[in-house]
C-alpha positions, 0 to 999 in steps of 0.5 A: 353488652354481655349476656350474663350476670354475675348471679349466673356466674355465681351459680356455677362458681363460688366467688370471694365476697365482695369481688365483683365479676364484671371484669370477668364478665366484659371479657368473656363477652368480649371473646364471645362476641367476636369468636362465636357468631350470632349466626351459629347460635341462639342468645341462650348458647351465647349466654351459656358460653359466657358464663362458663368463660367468666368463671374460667377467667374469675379462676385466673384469680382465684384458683380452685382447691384441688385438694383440702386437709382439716389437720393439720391445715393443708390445701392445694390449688388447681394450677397449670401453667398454659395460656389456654382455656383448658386451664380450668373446668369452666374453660373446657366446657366454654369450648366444648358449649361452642360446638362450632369450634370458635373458642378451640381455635383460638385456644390453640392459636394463642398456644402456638403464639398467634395467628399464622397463615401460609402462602405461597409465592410463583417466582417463574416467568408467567409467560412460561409454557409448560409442554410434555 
């Protein structure tokens, strides 16, 4: 169940008429739910989260106009090639409402290509004293 609203994300962001926001939406919900925990926050920083990260996912396809000109007709568009939240406005505030870190990590780990742990093996004989 997502906790905000196209009329909240609307509010942040212009959107395109007729384009409905709930794709958007799902998947900020989505990532919201499993990144940033019910425990850390209040249903009204969940929402809050939400909604900054659907407009960050709804300029995936509609990117913003980073500058315009009226004449002769000229308009350039925010764009940065980068896997990150940081790709947008929205999506830096998304992690930076997520003070907890959740969407950060994983921010960074989808820039690194995916998640990677460390261990570390013994390959000595157990039996094996060490003595000074």
């Amino acid at each position: 169940m997502t906790r905000t609203t196209s009329v909240s994300v609307g509010g942040i962001i212009e959107v395109d008429m007729g384009v409905s926001l709930a794709p958007f939406i799902e998947t900020a919900s989505a990532l919201v739910t499993e990144y940033c925990s019910e425990d850390d926050y209040d249903a009204t920083r969940l929402e809050l989260i939400e909604r900054w990260l659907a407009a960050h996912f709804y300029t995936v396809r509609d990117m913003r106009a980073e500058s315009e000109k009226a004449g002769p007709t000229s308009e350039k568009k925010q764009s940065k090639v980068d896997l990150g939240f940081d790709t947008s406005h929205y999506g830096q505030t998304a992690m930076r409402l997520d003070s907890r870190g959740g969407l950060a990590r994983l921010n960074e780990q989808t820039k690194r290509g995916g998640e990677r742990s460390t261990s570390v093996t013994w390959l000595g004989d157990e039996d094996a004293i060490i003595e000074d």
